[in-house]
C-alpha positions as CSV (number, residue, x, y, z in Angstrom):
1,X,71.3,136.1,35.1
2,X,70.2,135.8,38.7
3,X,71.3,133.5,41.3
4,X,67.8,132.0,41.4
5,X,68.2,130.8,45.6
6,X,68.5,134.3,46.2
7,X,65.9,135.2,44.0
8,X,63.9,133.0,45.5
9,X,64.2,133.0,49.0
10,X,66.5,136.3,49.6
11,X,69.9,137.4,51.1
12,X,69.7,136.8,54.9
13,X,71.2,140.2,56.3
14,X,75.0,140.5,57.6
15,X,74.1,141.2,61.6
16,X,72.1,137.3,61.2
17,X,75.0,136.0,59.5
18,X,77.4,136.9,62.6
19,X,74.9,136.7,64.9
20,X,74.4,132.9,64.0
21,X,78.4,132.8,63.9
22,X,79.5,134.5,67.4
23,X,76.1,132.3,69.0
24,X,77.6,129.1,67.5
25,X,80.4,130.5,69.0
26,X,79.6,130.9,72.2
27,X,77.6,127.7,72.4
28,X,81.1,125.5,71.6
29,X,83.1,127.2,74.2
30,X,80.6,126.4,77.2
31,X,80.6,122.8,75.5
32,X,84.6,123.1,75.8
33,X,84.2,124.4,79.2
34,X,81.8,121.9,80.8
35,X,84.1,119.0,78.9
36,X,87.1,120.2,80.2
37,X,85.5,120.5,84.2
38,X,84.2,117.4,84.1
39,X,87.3,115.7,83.0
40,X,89.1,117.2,85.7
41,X,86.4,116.6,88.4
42,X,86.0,113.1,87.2
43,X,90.2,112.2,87.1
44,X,90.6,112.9,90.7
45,X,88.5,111.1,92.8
46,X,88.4,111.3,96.4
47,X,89.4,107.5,97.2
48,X,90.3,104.5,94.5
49,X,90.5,100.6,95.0
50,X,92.1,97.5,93.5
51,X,91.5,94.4,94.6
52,X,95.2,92.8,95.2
53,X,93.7,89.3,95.5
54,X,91.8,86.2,97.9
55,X,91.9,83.6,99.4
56,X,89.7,81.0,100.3
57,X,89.8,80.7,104.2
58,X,86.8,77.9,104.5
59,X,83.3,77.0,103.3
60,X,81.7,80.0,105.1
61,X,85.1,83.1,104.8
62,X,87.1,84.8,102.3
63,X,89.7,87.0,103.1
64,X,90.1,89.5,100.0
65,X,93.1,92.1,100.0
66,X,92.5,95.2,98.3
67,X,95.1,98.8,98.2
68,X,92.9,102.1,98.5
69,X,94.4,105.3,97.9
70,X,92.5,108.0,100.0
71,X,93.3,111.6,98.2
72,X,93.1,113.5,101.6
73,X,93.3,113.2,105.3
74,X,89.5,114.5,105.6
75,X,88.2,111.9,103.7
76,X,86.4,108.9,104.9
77,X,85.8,106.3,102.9
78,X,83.9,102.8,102.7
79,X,84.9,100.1,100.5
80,X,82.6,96.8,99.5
81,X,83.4,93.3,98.4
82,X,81.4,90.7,97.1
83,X,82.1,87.0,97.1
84,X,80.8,85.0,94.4
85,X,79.8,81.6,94.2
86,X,80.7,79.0,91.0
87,X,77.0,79.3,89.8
88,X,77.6,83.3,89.6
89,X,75.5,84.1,92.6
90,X,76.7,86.3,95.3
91,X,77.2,84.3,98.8
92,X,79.1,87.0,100.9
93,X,79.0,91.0,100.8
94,X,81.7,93.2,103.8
95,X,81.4,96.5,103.9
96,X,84.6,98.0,105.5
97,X,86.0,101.4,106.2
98,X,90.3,101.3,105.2
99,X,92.9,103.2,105.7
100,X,95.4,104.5,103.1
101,X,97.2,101.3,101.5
102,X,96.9,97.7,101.7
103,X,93.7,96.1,103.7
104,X,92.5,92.5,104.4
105,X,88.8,92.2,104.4
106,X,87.0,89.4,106.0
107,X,83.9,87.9,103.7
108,X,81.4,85.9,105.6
109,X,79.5,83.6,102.7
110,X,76.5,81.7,103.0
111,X,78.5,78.8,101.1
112,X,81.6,78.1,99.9
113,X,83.2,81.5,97.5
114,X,85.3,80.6,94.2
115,X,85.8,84.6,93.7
116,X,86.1,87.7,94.6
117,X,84.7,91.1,93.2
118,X,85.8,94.5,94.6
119,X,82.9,96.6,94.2
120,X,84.7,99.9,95.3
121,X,85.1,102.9,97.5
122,X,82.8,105.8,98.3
123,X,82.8,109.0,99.6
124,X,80.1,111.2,101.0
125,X,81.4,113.6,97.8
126,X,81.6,110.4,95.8
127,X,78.7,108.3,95.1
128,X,80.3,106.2,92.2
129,X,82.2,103.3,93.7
130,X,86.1,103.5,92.2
């Protein structure tokens, strides 16, 4: 009796079979690869923030402190914070350039601020805030 799939529709050849093999191959380790380097790229940015905390100064100023680590000497980064109002609307917005460690930044609002957001950092290398 015969396999009838084979009788069917034939045997593919041995060279397809490892062709199709060392191609699928091939195709996972450049998936591993570009995985792998993007990881890495992505787990060492140039400059990171946290916002510490802030405080309310007046109707019109917030004063938020955030720490930024800067990687490397070269780099010059800016950082942004955004004050918020109690409806959820943004009142204030500083754009600051810090140095390595703790920094106050002052947040002029259009009326009185009930938070803070730290938006991030950025590089010229570094478009994504952090």
């Amino acid at each position: 009796m015969t396999d009838v799939p084979t009788a069917r529709y034939g045997r593919t050849s041995p060279w397809q079979r490892r062709t199709v093999v060392v191609a699928s191959g091939l195709v996972g380790v450049l998936a591993l690869t570009w995985l792998a380097w993007t990881t890495l790229f992505h787990a060492s940015p140039d400059v990171t923030s946290e916002l510490l905390g802030w405080e309310v100064v007046d109707d019109n100023t917030v004063t938020a402190r955030i720490d930024v680590a800067i990687r490397a000497d070269d780099v010059r980064p800016t950082c942004r914070v955004r004050a918020i109002a109690t409806d959820h609307v943004f009142v204030g917005e500083a754009t600051c350039v810090p140095r390595d460690g703790r920094n106050e930044v002052e947040v002029r609002t259009e009326r009185l601020a009930t938070s803070v957001e730290n938006v991030g950092c950025t590089t010229a290398d570094q478009p994504r805030p952090r």
